[in-house]
Each structure stands twice: as C-alpha cells, then as structure tokens.
C-alpha positions in Angstrom: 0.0 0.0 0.0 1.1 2.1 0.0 0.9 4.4 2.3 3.4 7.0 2.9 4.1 9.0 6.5 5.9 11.8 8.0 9.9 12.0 8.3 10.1 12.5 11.5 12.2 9.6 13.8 11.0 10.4 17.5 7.9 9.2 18.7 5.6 11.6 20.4 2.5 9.4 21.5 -0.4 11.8 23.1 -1.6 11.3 26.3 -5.4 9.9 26.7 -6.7 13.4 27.8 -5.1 15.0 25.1 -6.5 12.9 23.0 -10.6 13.4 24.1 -9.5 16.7 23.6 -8.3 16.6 20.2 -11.5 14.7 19.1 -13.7 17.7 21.2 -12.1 20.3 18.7 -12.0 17.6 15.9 -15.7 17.6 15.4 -16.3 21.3 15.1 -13.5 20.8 12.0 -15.5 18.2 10.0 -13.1 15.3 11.5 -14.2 12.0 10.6 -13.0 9.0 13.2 -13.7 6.2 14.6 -14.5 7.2 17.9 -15.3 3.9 19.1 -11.7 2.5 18.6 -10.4 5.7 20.2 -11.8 5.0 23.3 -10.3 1.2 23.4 -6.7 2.4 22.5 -6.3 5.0 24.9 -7.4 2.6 27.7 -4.7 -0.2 26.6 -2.3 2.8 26.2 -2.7 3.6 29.8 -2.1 0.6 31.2 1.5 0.3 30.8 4.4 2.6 31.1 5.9 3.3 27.8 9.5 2.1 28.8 8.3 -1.2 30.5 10.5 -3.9 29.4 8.0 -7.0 28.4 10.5 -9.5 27.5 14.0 -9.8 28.7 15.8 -12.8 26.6 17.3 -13.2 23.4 15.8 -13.6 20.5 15.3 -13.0 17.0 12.4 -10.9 15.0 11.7 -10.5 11.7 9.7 -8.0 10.1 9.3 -8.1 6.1 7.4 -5.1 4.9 6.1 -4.1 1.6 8.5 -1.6 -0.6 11.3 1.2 0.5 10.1 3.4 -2.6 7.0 4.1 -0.8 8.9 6.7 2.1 7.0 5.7 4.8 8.9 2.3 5.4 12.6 3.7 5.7 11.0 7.0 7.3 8.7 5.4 10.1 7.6 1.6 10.2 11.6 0.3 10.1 13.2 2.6 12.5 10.0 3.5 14.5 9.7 -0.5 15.3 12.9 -1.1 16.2 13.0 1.9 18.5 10.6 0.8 20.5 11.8 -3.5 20.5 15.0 -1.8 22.2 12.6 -0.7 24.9 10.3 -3.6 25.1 12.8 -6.3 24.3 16.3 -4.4 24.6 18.1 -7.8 24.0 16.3 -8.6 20.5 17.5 -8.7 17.3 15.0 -6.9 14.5 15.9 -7.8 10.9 14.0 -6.1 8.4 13.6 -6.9 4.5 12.3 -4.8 1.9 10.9 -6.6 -1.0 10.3 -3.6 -3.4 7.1 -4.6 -3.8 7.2 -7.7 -5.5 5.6 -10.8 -4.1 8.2 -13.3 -5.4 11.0 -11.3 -3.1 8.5 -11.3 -0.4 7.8 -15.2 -0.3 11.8 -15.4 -0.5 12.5 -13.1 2.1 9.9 -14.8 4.7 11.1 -18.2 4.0 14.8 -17.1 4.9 13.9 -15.4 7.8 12.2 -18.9 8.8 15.5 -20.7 7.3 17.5 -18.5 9.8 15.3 -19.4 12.8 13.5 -16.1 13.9 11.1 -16.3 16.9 8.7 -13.8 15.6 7.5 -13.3 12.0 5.6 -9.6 11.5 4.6 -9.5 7.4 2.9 -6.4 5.5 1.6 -9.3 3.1 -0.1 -8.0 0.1 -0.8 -11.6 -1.3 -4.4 -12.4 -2.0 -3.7 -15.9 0.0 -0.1 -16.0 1.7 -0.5 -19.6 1.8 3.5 -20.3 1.2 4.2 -18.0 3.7 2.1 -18.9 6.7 2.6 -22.6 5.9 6.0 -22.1 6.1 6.0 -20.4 9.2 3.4 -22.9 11.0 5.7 -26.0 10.4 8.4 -23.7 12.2 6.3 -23.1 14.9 6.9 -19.5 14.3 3.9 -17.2 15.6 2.8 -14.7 12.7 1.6 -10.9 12.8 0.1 -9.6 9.8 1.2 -5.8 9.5 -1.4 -3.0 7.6 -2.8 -5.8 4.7 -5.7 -7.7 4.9 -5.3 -11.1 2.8 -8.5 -12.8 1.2 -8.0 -16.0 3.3 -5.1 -17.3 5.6 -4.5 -20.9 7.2 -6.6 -21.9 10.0 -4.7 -21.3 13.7 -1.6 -19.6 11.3 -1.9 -15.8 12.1 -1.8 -14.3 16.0 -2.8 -10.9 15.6 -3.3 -7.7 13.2 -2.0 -4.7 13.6 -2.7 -1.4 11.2 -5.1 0.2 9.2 -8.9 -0.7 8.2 -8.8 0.4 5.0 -12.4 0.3 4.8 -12.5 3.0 7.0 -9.9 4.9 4.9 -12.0 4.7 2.3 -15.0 5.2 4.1 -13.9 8.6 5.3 -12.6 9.9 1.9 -16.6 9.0 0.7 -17.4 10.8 3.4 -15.5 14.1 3.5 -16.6 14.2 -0.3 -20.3 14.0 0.2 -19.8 16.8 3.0 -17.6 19.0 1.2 -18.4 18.8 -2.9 -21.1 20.8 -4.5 -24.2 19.2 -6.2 -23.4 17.7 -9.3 -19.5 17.1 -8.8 -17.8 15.0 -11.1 -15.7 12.5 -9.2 -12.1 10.4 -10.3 -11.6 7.6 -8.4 -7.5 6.6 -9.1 -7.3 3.9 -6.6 -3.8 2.4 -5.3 -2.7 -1.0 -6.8 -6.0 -3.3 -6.7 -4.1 -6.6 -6.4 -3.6 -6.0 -2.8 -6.5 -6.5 -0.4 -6.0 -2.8 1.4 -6.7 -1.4 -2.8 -9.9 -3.1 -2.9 -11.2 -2.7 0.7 -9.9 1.1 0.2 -12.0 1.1 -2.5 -14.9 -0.8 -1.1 -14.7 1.8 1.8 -15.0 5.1 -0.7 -18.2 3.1 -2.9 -20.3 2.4 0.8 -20.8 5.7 1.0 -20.2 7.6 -2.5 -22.4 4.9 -4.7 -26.0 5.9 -3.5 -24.7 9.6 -4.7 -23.8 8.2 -8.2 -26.9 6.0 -8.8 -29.2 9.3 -7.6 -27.4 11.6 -9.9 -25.8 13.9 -6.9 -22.6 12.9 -8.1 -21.4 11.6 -11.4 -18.5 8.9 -11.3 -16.6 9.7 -14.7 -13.6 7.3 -14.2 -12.8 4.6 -11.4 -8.9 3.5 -12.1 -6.5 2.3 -10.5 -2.6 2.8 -9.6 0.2 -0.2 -10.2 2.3 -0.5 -7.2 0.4 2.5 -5.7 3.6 4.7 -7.8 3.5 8.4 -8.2 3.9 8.2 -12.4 1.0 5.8 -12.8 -1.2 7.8 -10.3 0.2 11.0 -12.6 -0.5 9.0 -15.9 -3.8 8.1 -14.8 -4.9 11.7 -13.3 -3.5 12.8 -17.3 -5.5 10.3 -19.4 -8.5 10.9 -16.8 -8.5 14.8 -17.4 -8.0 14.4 -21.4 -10.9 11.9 -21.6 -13.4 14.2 -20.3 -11.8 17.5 -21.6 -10.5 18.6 -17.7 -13.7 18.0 -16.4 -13.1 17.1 -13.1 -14.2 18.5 -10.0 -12.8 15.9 -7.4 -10.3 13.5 -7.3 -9.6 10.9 -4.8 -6.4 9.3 -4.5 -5.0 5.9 -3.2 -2.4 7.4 -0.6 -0.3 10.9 -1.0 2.1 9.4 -2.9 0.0 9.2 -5.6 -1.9 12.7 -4.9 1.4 14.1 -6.0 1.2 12.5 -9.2 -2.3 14.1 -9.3 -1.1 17.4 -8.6 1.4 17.2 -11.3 -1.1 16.1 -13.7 -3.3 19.2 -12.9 -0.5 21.8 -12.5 0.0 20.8 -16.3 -3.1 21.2 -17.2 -3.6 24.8 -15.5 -6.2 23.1 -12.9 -3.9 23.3 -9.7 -5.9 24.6 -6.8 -9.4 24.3 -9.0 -10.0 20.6 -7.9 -10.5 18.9 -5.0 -7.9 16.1 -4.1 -8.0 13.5 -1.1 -5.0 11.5 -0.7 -4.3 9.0 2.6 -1.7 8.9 5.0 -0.3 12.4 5.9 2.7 12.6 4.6 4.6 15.4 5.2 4.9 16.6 1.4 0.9 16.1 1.7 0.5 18.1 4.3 2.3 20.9 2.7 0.3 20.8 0.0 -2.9 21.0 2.3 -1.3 24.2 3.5 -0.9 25.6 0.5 -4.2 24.7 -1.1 -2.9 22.5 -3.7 -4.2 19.5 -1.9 -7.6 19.1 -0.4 -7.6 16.8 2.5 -5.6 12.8 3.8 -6.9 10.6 5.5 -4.6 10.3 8.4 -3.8 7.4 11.3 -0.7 8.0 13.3 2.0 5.9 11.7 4.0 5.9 14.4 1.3 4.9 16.7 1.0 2.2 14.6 4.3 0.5 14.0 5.1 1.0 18.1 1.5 -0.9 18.3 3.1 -4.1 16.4 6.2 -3.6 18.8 3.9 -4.1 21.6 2.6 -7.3 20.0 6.0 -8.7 19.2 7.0 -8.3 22.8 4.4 -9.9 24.2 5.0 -12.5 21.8 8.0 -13.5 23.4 7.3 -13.1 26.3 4.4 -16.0 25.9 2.0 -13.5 27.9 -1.5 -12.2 26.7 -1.8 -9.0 25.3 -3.9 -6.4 27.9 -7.7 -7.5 27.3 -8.5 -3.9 25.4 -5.0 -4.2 23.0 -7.3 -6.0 20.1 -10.2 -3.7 19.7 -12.1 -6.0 17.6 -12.1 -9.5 15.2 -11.1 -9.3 11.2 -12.5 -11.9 9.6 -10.2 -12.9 6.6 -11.7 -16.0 4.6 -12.9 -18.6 7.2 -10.5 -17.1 10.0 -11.5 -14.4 12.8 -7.9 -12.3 13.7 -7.4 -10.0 16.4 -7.3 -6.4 15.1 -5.8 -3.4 16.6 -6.4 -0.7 13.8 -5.1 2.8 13.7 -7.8 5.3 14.3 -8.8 7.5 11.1 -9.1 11.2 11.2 -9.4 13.1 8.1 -7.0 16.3 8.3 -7.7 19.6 6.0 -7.0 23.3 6.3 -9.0 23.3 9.4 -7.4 20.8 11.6 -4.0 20.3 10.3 -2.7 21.0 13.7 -3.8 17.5 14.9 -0.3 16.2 13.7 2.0 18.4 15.5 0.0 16.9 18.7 0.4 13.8 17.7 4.7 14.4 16.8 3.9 12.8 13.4 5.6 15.7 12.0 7.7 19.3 13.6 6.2 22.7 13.1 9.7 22.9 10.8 8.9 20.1 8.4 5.7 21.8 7.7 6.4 25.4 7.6 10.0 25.7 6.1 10.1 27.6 3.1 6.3 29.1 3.4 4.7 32.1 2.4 4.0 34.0 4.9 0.2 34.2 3.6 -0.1 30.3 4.8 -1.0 31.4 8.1 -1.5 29.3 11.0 0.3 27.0 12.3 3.1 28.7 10.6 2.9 32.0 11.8 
C-alpha cells in the first residue's frame, strides 16, 4: 500500500486526555473518526508505562514489509519498530527486508527469515492468499503478525494478531468528506492504489459504501474509477492525465489511493492549468501532503498516526516473546479474513484539512519545521 508518512524519527504518542481533547475540537472541524476505537486504545495505552521492558531474553524478530520506494517504510515503520523493541525487548535482534514490492521477493525473504530461525515473524503481506508464507511459518512453529494488509483467506490457527489500518475506513472517510464538502453535481475520479492488494480493494470498497448511493441518484457523477500499479506516483500521474483528457478537464474531485500518488495528481493538474481548482483527497499524511494541504494545492488525507502504529506491532511482538497475553482492550475487535476471525488493533482514522492540520504536530507525526520551512507567509497558521 502504499501508504506513505511523516519523516520525522521520535515518537511523540499523546496522552489519553489530550486525545478526548483533540476529538472535542475535531468535530467542530468536519473530522471523521472512529470514535469507538479511540476509546479502546487510549485505555490499553494507559495501562503500561511506555519504557516497560515486556521480554528480557534473546531472541530473534523479523519484520518483512512491503517496498522502501513508498517513504513511509525507511522514514517510520523500520526505525519507529525497532526503537521501540530496544525498549520492550532491549536484547532482541530486528531484521527487516524490503521486497520492493514484489511478491516473489516477499515469499523469499519470509522463508529465509524462517530458514534462519526467527522467533517472531511480523509480514505487510499484500498476497491475495499467503498460503506459502504462513505454511512455512506454522511447520516452524513461528507465531505470525500480519502488518497493515488484509489477505483474502489465511491458514486456520496460522496468524496471532493484526496490527494497522482498516482500510475500509480509509476509504469510508474519503466518501465521506466528499459527500460533506463537494457541490451538487461534482464530477468525481476515483485513481485507486494497486488493486491486487487487499488494502486497494477494501480502500475502494470503503470510498463506494458511501459515494455509490450519490452516483446511482445523480448527486454525483463517477466519470472514471482506475487504479494505480504498485500505488507509484507516475502511474497515479499517468492516470490523473488520461482521466483529465478523456473528459476534456472535467473534473471536480479526485480521490487518490495514498499521498504518494496525490502528488502525481497534482502534477497532472498543475500541467493542465487546474492546480488549486479541484478537489484532491490523498491517505496517509505525509509530510509533502500536508504541505500541500497548506498551500491549497491538496484538499484533505486521511490520516492514522504511523508511528502509533508501527510501536503498536512492537507491543505485539514483545508480548509474543514473552508468551503473555496482550492487555484484554489491546485487540479492539475480530477481522475476519476467509474462514478465520484475527485479532485487530487498527489505527484510528481522522481526516485532516485546512482546518485541523494542527492534529499532527500533537500527535509528533511531524515538527512545526517540516511543515512550515520555506512558506509564504500568507499560509497562516500554524506557521505564523
């Protein structure tokens, strides 16, 4: 997926109170979250002392994610994991693998990791079916945690827990800040991330519960639904430009898979003279998305704190090893996947615009400096 994050290597986790109060302002700024979940996570993040050590022995994690060219995974998940395994399992080895992507490399990489004898296998699997993977891993007796993906189906008893992003929700929230914010009669682009991973399609899925009764009453009018390979900035650009000749720059709104790609939308309009004229939702926060929020290029992202949620799978892990339960409230709820019901702890969603941008300087997913370096002075809050 896809996703790409802030820059920023400290962790600055809010506290719970800061956090009702973040949601108090959140709703007079048209935030969409999932309130429920919020409630859940704070009370497991209370529980425990943020430098409690959970496992004390020696061991051996492995943690294969999904592609370094999408700058979230060298920026945050990596170093942001590993930070916080020194604190809840200082005497751990973390070994991480970038497979650029591709499936093949993926499959390979897991299987090494298993070869090499790891105690703990954490996986951003974008596979339909990991079936290689998981079978591999159960005749090791190696405990899996899926990381961000949902697969179609998984083995039975193979997969411990889930930690990330519902990306139903992701998509759920771009529908929704659409059907709040676009005029009557909007024309809406759909360029969706890379729709052979299960996050793509739930994304989607997400964005169509809500948007689709708009289409079918003529509110709305869906004049392309496409899609992104390997969620990269010059297909989501390519796309955005075929899109915008097709129906003679037509477009009032376009909804993107993850920032990443938004850029590539941004491009695509700048070249057509429609920079600033249409509405563009992207996912994730990045800080080069949030830029463009401030300087009205880009409308709105749908936002979860990355960091949040890579020192969430660190918690897993660590408990993991240690052979103890995770606290009752850590798994907010069951994923089904196929047949299978997983634990899930997912990453609350907040939509950030103009109006609530602040939301991720209080949550330290980026500095004050990585937003406002280099602004115009007519940006305005927070940067002045």
């Amino acid at each position: 997926m896809c996703l790409d994050g802030g820059l920023r290597h400290s962790i600055c986790m809010p506290a719970t109170l800061q956090r009702e109060d973040m949601m108090h302002k959140a709703k007079k700024c048209a935030v969409y979250a999932m309130m429920t979940f919020f409630a859940a996570i704070g009370a497991s993040a209370s529980r425990a002392a943020d430098d409690e050590v959970l496992f004390e022995g020696k061991a051996t994690v492995a943690f294969v994610g999904y592609s370094g060219t999408v700058s979230r995974w060298n920026a945050i998940d990596f170093p942001v994991f590993k930070k916080w395994m020194k604190i809840y399992a200082p005497n751990v080895e973390v070994k991480t693998y970038d497979p650029q992507g591709n499936a093949a490399n993926q499959v390979s990489m897991a299987k090494s990791a298993l070869v090499a004898r790891v105690d703990v296998l954490n996986i951003a699997s974008f596979q339909e079916a990991p079936t290689t993977i998981l079978t591999a891993a159960k005749q090791a007796k190696v405990p899996v945690l899926l990381y961000i993906f949902i697969p179609d189906k998984i083995l039975p008893g193979s997969v411990s827990g889930l930690v990330g992003t519902d990306p139903f929700e992701i998509g759920k929230s771009q529908g929704q800040y659409v059907l709040d914010h676009a005029s009557k009669g909007a024309r809406v682009a759909i360029v969706n991330g890379d729709l052979s991973t299960t996050y793509a399609r739930l994304q989607h899925e997400g964005m169509l519960s809500v948007l689709q009764p708009a289409f079918n009453s003529g509110h709305f009018k869906l004049v392309a639904d496409r899609s992104a390979d390997g969620w990269l900035t010059a297909k989501a650009q390519a796309q955005v430009s075929s899109i915008l000749t097709a129906n003679q720059d037509g477009i009032d709104v376009l909804i993107m898979g993850n920032d990443d790609m938004s850029q590539g939308a941004l491009s695509a309009l700048r070249m057509a003279s429609l920079e600033k004229k249409v509405m563009v939702l992207g996912q994730d926060g990045s800080i080069a998305g949030l830029r463009n929020i401030l300087e009205g290029k880009q409308t709105a992202t749908a936002y979860r704190n990355l960091y949040f949620e890579a020192k969430s799978l660190a918690t897993a892990t660590a408990y993991k090893l240690a052979n103890k339960p995770v606290p009752n409230d850590f798994y907010v709820k069951q994923q089904k996947i196929g047949t299978e019901e997983v634990p899930f702890r997912p990453t609350p969603v907040t939509v950030i615009d103009r109006s609530n941008i602040d939301l991720v300087l209080k949550d330290g997913m980026a500095t004050r400096e990585q937003l406002c370096e280099g602004m115009p002075a007519t940006v305005g809050a927070p940067c002045n």
